[in-house]
N, C-alpha and C positions, 0 to 999 in steps of 0.2 A: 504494500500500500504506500503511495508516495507522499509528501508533505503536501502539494498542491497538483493540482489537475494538469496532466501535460500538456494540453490541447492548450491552444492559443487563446488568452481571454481578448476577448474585443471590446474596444475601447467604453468607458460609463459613459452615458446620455447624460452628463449633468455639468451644470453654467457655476460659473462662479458669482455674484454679485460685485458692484463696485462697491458694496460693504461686508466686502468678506463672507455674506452668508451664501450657501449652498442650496442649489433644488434641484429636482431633477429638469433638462433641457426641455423649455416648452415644446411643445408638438412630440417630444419623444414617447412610446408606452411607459405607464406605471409598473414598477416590477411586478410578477404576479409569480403565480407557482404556489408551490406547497409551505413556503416559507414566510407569502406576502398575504396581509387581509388587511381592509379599508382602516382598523383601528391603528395597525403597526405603520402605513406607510410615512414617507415624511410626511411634515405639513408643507404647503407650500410657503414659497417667500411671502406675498399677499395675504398669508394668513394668519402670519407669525403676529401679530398684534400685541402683544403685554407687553405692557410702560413698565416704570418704574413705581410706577403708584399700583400698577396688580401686582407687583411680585410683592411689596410691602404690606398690602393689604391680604394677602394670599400666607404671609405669618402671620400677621396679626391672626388671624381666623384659625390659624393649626396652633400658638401658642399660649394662647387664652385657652385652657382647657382645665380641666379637673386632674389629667393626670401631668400635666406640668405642676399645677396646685400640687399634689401628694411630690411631689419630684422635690420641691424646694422643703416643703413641709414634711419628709420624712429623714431631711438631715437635721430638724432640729429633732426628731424622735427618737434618734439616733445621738444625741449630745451636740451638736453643734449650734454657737448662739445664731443671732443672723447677721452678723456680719461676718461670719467665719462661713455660712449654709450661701448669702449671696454672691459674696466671694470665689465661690468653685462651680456656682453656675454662671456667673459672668465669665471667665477663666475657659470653663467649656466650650460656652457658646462660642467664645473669638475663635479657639483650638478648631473645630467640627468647620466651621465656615469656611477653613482656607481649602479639604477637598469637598464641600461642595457648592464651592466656588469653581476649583477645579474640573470635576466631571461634568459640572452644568453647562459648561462653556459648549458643550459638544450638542446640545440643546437647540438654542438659537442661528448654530452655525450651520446643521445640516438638517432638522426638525425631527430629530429622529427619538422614540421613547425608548429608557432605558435598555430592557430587553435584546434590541434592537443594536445599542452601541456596544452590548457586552459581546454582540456578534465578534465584533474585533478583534478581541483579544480570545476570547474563550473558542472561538470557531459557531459557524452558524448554527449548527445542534448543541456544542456546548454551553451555549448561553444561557442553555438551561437549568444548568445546574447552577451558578448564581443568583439565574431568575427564582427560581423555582426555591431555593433558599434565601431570599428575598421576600417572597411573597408569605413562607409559612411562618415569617417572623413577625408580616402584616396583617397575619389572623391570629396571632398570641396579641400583639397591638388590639386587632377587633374586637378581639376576645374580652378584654381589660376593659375597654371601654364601656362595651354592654353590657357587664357588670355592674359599670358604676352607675350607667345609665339605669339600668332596673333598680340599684340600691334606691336611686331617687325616686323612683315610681312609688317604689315600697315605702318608703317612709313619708311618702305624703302622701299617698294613699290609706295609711296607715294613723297620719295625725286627723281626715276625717274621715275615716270609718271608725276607728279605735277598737280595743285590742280582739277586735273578734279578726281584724284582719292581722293584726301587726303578733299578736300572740296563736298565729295559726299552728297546728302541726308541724314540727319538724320530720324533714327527709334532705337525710346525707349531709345533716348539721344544720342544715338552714329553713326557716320555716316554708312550708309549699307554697306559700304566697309571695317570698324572695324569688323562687324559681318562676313561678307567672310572671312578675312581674320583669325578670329578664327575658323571659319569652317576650312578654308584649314589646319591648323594647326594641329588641333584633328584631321583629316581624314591623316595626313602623322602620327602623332602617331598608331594608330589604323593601318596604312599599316604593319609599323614596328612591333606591335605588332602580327598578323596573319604571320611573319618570325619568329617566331620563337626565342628564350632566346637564341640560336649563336650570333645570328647577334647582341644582345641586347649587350653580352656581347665585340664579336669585338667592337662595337661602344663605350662601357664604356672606353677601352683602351688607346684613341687617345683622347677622347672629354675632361676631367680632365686638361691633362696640354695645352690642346687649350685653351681654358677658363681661366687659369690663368694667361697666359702671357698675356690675352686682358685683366685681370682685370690691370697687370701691367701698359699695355699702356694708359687707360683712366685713371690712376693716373698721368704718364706722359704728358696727354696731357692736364688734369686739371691744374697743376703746374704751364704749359708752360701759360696757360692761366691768372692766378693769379700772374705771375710775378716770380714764385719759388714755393720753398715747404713750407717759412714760413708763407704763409698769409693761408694754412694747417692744420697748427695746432695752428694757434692765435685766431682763433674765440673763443669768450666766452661763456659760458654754461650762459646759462639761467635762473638758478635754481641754482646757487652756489654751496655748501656742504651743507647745512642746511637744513632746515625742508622741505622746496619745491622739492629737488631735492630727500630726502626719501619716501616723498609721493609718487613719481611717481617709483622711484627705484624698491618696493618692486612689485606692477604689472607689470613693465614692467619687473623684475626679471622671473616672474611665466610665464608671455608670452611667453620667451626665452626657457624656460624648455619645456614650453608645445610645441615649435617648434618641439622638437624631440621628444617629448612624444609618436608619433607613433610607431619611430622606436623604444625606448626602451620596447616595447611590442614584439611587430614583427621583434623582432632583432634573432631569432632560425630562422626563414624566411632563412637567411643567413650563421649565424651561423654553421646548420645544416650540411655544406660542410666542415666545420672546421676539420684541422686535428690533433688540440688537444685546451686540455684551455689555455696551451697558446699560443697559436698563436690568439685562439680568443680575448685573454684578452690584449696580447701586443699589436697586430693591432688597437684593437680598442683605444685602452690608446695612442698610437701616434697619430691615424688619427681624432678622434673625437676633443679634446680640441685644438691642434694645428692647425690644418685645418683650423676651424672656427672663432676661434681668430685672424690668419693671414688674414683670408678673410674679418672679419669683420673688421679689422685694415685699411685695402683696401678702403674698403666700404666709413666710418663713414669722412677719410682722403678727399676723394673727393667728398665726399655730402658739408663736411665742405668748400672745396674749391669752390662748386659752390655757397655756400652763400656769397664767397669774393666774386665771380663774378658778379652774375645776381641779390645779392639782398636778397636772398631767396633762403634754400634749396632746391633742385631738388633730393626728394628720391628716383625716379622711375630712374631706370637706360635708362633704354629707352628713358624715355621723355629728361633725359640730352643728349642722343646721338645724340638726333634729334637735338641740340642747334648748332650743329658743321657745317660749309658750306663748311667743305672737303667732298669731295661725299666719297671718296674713305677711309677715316677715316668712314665716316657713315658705310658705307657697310660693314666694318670688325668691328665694334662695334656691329650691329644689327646680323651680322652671328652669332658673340663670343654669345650674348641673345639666341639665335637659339639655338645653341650646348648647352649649357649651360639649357639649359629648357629642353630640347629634354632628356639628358643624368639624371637629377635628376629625369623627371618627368615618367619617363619608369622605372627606379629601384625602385626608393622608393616610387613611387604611383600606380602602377599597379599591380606588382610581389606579394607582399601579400596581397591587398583588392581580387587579382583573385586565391589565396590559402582561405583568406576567406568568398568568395563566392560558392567557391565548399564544402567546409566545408557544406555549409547548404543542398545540396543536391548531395550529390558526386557520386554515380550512374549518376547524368543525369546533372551536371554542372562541366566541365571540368577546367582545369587551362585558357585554351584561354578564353574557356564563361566568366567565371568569368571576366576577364580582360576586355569583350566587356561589362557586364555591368558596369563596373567601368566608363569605359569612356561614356557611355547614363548620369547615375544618374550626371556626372562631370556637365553637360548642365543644368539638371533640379534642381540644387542647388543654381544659379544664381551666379556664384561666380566672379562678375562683381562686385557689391554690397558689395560682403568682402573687395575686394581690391581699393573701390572707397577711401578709406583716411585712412592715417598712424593711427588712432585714434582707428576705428572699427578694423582694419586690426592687432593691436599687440595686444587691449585689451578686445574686444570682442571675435574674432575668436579666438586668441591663449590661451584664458585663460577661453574659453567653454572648448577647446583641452583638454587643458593640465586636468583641473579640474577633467573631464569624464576619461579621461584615465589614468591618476594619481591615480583614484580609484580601476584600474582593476589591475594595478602594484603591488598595496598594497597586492591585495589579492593571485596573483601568488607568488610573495615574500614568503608572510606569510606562504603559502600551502606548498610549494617545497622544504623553504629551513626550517622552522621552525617546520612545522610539519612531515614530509615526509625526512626529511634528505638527500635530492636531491635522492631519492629513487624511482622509476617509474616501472609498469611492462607495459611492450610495447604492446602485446597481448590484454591486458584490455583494454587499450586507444581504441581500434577499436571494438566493441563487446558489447552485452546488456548481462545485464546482471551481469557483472561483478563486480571489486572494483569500475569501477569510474560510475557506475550507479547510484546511490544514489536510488531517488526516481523518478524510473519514465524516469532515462537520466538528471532529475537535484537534483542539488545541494543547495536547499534552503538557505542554509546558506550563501554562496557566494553570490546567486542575492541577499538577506536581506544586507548583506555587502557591495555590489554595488549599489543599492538603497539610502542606508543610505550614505555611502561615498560622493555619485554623488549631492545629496540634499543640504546637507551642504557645497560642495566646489563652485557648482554654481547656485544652489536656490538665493541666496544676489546678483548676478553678475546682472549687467547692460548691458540687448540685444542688445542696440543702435548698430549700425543702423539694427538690424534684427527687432527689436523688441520694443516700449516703454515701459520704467520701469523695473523694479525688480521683480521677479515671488514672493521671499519672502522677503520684506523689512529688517525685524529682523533680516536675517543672510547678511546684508550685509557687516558688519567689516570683514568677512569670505572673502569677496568676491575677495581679492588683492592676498589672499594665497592657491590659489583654489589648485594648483598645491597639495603642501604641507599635503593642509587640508585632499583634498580626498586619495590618499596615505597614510597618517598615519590612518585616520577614518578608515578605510575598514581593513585595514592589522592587527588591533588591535580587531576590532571589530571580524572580521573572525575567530582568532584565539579563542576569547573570547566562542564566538556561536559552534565553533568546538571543544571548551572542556567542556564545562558545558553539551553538549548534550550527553555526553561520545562516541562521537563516530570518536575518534580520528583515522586520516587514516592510514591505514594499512600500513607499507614499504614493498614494493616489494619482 
């Protein structure tokens, strides 16, 4: 079997722009075949449309969330004060934005969604296994969210029916009226989701600054309750400066990262509408670090506050909502959760695991399909269990995330912009055959790189609560920097394996 097809490729049907972006040559055919379907191909240039005010407003809408809220609020649950908890997520944020700033660039230059640029590097069939391990980490995402989304249903449900709802029967821990009301949750996503990306996007519009004036008011109403805003930010950290509080720093640093590790893969997802780099690079540079640091600022303020209150932090925003015996504060607290779930967990968990689920078979799995299975596999994940405690929830789950997909980063990186010189022929990406066929549809080199990456950043990691123990003890010093680890492993090693085999890729 040879690396690439012997047979002479003929030349791609595609223009460049006088601003650098990429489409395919007017009048020429759309790729088609077994490879290509209407949701995968580029977008055109004339269609690429997003300012710099939709990529800004497009975080805003994914970082106002309930589970950003527990993200900054369960490092005070964990011991940290809040300037020590805002500190390591402003710190992340800047960290995560430089590769997906990186991989986004590949977005507005040639319109192409993720899936579709891993072709590149990983080979046309192999991009599945990045995709495809992409997507099942955006149904543990799904999964959390519907969660939180039903806890809300429950507990206002719950403050007006009273306890004939809220003290229902338990089954598998949680009362049978918990699990309906996670049902009813997923089955109003899944409505919204068979309407169709309009309606997703009306609804992104409105739901962003709903959500953050309710994050405003449950700061004000924490305050009111602790007497002001100083008993806010007097709580003590736990952990000082010293060695205790770097101990836990550097993991819950990688956590943080690994939160958006998603999106900085599957950021061309969006990108892809961009009507230049910069509009993608300055929207993102406001919305991403700013966004999330004011929210987390939000956050960490009134988890702190309800330790002056009750004793003990409350990081679940919900569970604190429920603390309040104004019906009518509950009910716009538990909406604000609603909106706020409803609006992150449609953009940023459906929209690309249901790009790369068609990816795997795009003749016969559509953008919608994809998205229904996103939301089945969301169930069958148990993601009940992620989020039973601040402990498993930042440094289990986010720092499996971040570790696994920190390694496919490395190797897009390293392909696109080191070896390839952001160089792409758009034709090949869809087609056997071709440059990015390697051997077969893969890319040995890449999965050898993702293999190796993936092992070393979370091989040493601690499953709890998925799992007991360490798969491999000896790498477990690795295990705090998984982020980092696999990211640099892969990206180094990739490039390493792709010149010593002399078969350095071709530029377009």
């Amino acid at each position: 079997m040879t690396e690439t097809a012997p047979t002479a490729i003929p030349p791609s049907a595609q223009v460049t722009l006088a601003d650098g972006r990429v489409e395919i040559a007017p009048g020429a055919p759309a790729p088609s075949g077994p490879y290509a379907n209407e949701d995968l191909l580029p977008v055109p240039a004339a269609k690429r449309t997003w300012t710099t005010y939709n990529f800004s407003a497009l975080w805003v809408g994914m970082a106002h969330n309930t589970a950003s809220w527990t993200l900054a609020s369960g490092l005070i649950a964990v011991g940290m004060d809040w300037k020590q908890a805002v500190f390591t997520i402003a710190l992340a944020n800047l960290i995560v934005l430089v590769p997906m700033l990186l991989t986004g660039h590949a977005g507005p230059k040639y319109g192409i969604p993720f899936p579709v640029f891993a072709r590149a590097s990983f080979g046309v069939r192999g991009a599945n296994l990045p995709a495809v391990v992409r997507a099942l980490v955006a149904c543990g995402w799904f999964g959390i969210q519907t969660w939180i989304g039903g806890e809300a249903i429950f507990f206002l449900a719950g403050k007006l029916i009273g306890d004939r709802w809220s003290g229902a029967a338990h089954i598998g821990g949680y009362a049978w009226t918990m699990w309906l009301s996670f049902a009813i949750f997923w089955a109003l996503q899944v409505a919204i989701i068979l309407r169709g990306m309009e309606t997703i996007r009306r609804f992104e519009n409105w739901a962003a600054p709903f959500v953050l004036v309710g994050a405003f008011v449950m700061l004000w109403w924490m305050s009111d309750q602790a007497g002001g805003v100083g008993p806010l930010f007097d709580q003590p950290s736990k952990l000082g400066w010293g060695g205790d509080f770097w101990k836990l720093f550097w993991p819950s640093l990688m956590g943080m990262i690994g939160f958006w590790s998603t999106l900085s893969l599957n950021i061309p997802d969006f990108t892809r509408y961009g009507r230049s780099q910069r509009a993608q690079t300055l929207g993102q540079a406001f919305g991403l670090p700013t966004t999330m640091t004011l929210f987390a600022f939000l956050s960490v303020l009134v988890t702190s506050g309800s330790q002056a209150v009750y004793g003990e932090p409350v990081w679940d925003p919900v569970q604190l909502a429920a603390k309040t015996d104004n019906v009518v504060g509950l009910i716009y607290a538990l909406v604000t959760v609603l909106v706020a779930t409803l609006s992150v967990n449609i953009a940023a968990n459906l929209v690309s695991p249901a790009f790369d689920f068609s990816n795997v078979a795009p003749r016969k799995v559509s953008f919608r399909t994809g998205a229904l299975i996103t939301a089945v596999l969301a169930v069958l994940i148990f993601p009940w269990r992620l989020y039973s405690d601040p402990q498993g929830y930042i440094f289990t789950w986010l720092g499996l995330v971040g570790g696994l997909l920190g390694t496919v980063a490395g190797i897009l990186v390293a392909d696109y912009w080191f070896l390839r010189r952001t160089r792409l022929d758009l034709a090949d990406l869809y087609r056997a055959g071709g440059r990015y066929w390697y051997a077969g549809g893969w890319n040995w080199r890449a999965v050898a790189a993702f293999v190796m990456g993936g092992v070393l950043a979370v091989g040493g990691a601690d499953f709890h609560p998925l799992i007991d123990g360490r798969p491999i003890p000896a790498l477990s010093p690795l295990a705090d920097y998984g982020w980092a680890v696999g990211l640099g492993t892969s990206l180094v090693l990739y490039v390493v394996l792709t010149l010593a085999s002399g078969k350095r890729p071709a530029a377009a």
